[in-house]
Residue frames relative to the residue before (quaternion, step in Angstrom):
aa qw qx qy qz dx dy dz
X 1.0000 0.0000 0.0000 0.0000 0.00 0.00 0.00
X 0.1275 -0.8025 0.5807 0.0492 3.54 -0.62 1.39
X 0.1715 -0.8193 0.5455 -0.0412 3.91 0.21 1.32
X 0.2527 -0.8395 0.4699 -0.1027 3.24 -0.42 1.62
X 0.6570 0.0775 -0.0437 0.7487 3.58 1.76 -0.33
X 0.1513 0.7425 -0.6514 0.0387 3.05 -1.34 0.00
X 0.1900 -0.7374 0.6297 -0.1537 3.22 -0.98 1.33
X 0.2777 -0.6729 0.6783 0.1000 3.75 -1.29 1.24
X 0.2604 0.7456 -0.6044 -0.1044 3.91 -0.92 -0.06
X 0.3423 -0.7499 0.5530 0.1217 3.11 -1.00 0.65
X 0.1509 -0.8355 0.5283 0.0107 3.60 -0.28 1.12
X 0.0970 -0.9217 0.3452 0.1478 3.75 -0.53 0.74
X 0.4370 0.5094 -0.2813 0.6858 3.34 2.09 0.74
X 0.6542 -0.3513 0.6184 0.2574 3.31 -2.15 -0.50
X 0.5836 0.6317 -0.1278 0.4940 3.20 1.45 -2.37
X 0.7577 0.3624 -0.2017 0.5038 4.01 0.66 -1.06
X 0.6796 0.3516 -0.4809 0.4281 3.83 0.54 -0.31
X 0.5783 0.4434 -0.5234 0.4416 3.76 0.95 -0.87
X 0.6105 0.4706 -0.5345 0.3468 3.97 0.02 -1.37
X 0.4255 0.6631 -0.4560 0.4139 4.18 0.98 -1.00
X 0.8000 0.4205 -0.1723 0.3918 3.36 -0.35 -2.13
X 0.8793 0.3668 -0.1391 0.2701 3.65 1.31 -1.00
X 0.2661 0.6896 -0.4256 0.5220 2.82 1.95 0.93
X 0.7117 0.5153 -0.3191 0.3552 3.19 0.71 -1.29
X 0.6535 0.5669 -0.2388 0.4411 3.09 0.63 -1.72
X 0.6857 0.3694 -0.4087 0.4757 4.12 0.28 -0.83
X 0.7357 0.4282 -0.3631 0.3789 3.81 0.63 -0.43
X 0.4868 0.6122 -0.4556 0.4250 3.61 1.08 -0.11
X 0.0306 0.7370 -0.6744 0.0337 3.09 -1.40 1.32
X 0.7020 0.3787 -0.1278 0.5895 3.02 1.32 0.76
X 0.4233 -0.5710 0.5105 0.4839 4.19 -0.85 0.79
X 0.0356 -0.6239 0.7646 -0.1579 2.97 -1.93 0.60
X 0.1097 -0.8335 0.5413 -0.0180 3.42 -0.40 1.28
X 0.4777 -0.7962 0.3566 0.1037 3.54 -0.73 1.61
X 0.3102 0.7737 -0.5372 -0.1285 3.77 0.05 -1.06
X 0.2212 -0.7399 0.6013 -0.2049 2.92 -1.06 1.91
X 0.1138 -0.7507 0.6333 -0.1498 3.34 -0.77 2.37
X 0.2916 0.8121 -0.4571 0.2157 3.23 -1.16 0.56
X 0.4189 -0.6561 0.4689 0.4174 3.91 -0.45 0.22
X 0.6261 -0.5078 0.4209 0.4159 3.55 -1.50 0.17
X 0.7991 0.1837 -0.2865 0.4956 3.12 -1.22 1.25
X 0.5981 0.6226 -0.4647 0.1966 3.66 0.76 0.16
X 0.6501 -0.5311 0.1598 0.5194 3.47 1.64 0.45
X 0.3446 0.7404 -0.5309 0.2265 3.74 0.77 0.38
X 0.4732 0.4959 -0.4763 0.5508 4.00 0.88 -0.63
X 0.6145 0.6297 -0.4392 0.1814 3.22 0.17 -1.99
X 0.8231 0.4257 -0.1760 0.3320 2.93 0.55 -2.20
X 0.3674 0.6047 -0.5769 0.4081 3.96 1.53 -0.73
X 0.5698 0.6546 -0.4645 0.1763 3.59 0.09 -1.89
X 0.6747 0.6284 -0.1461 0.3586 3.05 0.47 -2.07
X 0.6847 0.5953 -0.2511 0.3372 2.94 0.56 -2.20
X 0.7071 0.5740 -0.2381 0.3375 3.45 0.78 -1.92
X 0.6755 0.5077 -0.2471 0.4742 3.34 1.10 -1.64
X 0.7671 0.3416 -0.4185 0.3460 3.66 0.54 -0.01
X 0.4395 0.6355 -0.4153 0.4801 3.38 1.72 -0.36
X 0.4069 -0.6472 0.5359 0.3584 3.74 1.06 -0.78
X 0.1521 0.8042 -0.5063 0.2716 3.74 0.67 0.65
X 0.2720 -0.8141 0.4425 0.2598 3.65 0.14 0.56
X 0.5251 -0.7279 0.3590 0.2559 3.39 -1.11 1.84
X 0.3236 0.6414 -0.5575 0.4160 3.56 1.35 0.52
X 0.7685 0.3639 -0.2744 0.4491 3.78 0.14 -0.65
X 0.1632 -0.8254 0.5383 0.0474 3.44 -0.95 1.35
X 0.3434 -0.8217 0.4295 0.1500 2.67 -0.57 1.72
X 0.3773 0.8063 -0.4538 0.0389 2.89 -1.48 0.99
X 0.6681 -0.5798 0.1198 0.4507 3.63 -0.33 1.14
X 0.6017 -0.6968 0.3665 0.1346 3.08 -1.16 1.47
X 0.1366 0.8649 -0.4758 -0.0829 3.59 1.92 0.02
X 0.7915 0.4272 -0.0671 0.4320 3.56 0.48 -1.60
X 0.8258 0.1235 -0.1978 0.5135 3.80 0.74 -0.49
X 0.6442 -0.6505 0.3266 0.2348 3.67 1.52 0.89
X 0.8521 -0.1729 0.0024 0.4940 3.35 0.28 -0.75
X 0.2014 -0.7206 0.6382 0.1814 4.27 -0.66 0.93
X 0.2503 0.7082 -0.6257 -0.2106 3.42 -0.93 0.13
X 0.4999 -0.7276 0.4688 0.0301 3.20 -1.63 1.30
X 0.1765 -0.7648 0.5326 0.3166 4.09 0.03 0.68
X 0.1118 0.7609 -0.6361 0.0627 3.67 -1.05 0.51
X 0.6872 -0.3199 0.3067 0.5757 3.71 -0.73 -0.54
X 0.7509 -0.0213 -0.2263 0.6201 3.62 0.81 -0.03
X 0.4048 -0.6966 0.2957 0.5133 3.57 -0.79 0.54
X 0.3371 -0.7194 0.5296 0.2972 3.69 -0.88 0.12
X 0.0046 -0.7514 0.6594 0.0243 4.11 -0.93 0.89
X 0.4254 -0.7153 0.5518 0.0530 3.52 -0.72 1.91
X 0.0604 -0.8328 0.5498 -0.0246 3.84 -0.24 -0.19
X 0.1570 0.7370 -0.6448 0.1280 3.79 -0.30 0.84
X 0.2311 -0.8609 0.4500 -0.0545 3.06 -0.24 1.75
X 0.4352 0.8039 -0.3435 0.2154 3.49 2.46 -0.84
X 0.7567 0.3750 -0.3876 0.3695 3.91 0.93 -0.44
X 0.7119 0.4169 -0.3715 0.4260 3.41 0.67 0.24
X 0.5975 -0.6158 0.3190 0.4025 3.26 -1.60 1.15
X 0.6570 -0.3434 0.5669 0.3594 3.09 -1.86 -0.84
X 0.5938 -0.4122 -0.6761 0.1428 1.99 -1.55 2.34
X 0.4059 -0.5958 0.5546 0.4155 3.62 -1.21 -0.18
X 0.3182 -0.7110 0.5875 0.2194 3.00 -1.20 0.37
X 0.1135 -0.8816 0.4265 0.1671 3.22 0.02 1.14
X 0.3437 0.6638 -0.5437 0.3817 3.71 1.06 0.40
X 0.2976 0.8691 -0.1863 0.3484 3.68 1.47 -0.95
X 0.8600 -0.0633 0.1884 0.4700 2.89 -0.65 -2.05
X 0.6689 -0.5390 0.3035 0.4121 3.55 1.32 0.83
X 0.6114 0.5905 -0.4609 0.2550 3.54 1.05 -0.45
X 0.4159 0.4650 -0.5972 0.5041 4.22 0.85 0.07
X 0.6610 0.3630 -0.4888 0.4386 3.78 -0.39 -0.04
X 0.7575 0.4972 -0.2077 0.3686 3.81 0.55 -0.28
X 0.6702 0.5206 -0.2155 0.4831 2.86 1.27 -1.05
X 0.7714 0.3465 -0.2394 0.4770 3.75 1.34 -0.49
X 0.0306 0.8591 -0.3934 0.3261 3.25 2.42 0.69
X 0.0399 -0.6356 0.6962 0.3313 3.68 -1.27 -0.21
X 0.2919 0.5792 -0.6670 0.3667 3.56 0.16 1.75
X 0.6606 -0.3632 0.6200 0.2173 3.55 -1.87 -0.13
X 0.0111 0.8594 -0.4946 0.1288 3.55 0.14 1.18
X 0.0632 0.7589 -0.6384 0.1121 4.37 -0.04 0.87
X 0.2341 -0.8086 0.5153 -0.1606 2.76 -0.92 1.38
X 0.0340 -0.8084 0.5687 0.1480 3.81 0.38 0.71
X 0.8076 0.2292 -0.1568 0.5202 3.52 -1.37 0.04
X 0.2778 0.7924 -0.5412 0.0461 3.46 1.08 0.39
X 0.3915 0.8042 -0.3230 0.3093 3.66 0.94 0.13
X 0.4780 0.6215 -0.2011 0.5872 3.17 2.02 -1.12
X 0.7526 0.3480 -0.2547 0.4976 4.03 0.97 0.08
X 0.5056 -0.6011 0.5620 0.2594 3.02 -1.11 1.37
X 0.6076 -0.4690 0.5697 0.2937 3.28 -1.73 1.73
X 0.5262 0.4584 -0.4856 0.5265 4.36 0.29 -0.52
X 0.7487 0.5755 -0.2532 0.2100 3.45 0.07 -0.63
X 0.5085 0.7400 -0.2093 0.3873 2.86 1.73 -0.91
X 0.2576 -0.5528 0.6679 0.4266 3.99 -1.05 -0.09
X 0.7377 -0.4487 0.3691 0.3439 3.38 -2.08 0.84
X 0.7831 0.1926 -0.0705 0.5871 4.14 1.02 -0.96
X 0.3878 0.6932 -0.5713 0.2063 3.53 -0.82 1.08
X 0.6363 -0.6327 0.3793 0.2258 3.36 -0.99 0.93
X 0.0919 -0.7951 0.5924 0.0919 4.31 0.16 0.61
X 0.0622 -0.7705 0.6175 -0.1457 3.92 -0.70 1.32
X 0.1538 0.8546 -0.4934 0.0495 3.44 -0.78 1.33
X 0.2245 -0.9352 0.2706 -0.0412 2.79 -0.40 1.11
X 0.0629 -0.7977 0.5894 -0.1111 3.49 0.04 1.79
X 0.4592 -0.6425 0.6061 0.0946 3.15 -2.18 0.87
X 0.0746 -0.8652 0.4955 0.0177 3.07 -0.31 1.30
X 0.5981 -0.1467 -0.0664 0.7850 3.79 1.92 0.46
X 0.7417 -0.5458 0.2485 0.3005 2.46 -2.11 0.19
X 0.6189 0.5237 -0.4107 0.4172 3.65 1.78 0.48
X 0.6620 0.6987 0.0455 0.2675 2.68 1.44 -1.22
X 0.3411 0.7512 -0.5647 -0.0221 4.06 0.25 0.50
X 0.3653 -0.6000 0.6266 0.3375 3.36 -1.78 -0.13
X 0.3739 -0.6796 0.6282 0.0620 3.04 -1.12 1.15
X 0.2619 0.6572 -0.7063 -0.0252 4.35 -0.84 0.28
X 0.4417 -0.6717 0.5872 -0.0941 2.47 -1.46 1.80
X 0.0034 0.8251 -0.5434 0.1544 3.76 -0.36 1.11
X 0.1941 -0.6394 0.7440 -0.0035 3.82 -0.64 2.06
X 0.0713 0.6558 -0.7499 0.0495 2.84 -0.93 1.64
X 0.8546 -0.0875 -0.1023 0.5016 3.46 -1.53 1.52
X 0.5262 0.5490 -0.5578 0.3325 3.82 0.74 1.00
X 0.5358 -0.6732 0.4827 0.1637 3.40 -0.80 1.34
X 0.7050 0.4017 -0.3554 0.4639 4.04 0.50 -0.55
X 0.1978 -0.8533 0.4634 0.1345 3.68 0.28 1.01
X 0.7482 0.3729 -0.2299 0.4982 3.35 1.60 -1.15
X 0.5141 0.5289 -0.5426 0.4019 3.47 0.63 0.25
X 0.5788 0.3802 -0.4598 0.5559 3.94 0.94 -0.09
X 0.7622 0.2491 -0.4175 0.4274 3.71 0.25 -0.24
X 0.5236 0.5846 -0.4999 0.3663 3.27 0.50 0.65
X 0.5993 0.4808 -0.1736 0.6161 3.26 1.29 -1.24
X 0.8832 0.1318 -0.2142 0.3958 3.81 -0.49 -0.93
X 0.4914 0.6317 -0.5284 0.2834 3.77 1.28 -0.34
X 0.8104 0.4137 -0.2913 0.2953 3.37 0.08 -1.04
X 0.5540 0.6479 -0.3091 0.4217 3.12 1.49 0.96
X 0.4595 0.6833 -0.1949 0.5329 2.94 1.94 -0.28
């Protein structure tokens, strides 16, 4: 993973990682595929939430982590595909569970436990998001543009978070 920006934020609500996920998501004009690490509860759904609400995803659909059927996918202004990758071992094989047909999609792609995939696995441009708990309000979020060419659309999106 060659990481071309990178960006730490520190979010001190629920209300701040989704508003996070929903910056992004209203500026996407284009798929863009996420992978999202982190311990349980350190806000990765949280941030899908967000994500959806800026993709426009209708607030009829409750988001929520795909633990048991793996992959949601949500129609919106781009489609959005949720992934929760947390019950299965190391590596997946994503040829498998259909996700190589998605991942090179022109949809919005989040990945939980996205670690469970071999770095081979990866598309060439995709956004790397870890998530750590730094209290019980409080997580840091580092944000990694790995092989994405629009440098200032991340500092547009994650700068004024900093």
């Amino acid at each position: 993973m060659t990481a071309s920006i990178q960006y730490d934020i520190i979010t001190h609500s629920p209300e701040q990682t989704q508003a996070l996920g929903k910056n992004l998501g209203q500026r996407l004009d284009q798929g863009l595929v996420l992978g999202l690490n982190g311990d349980l509860g350190s806000g990765k759904t949280c941030f899908v939430q967000g994500l959806a609400s800026g993709l426009e995803v209708s607030a009829a659909y409750d988001i929520t982590s795909p633990t048991y059927t793996l992959i949601h996918e949500y129609p919106g202004r781009l489609p959005l595909y949720h992934v929760d990758l947390y019950r299965l071992e190391s590596p997946v094989d994503p040829t498998v569970l259909g996700l190589d047909e998605i991942l090179y999609d022109n949809a919005v792609v989040a990945v939980e436990w996205a670690d469970r995939l071999a770095p081979r696995d990866w598309p060439p441009a995709y956004l790397d998001l870890v998530f750590t708990i730094e209290s019980d309000d409080s997580r840091r979020i580092r944000i990694q543009a790995c092989g994405l060419a629009d440098d200032n659309l991340l500092k547009e999106l994650f700068g004024k978070f900093n």
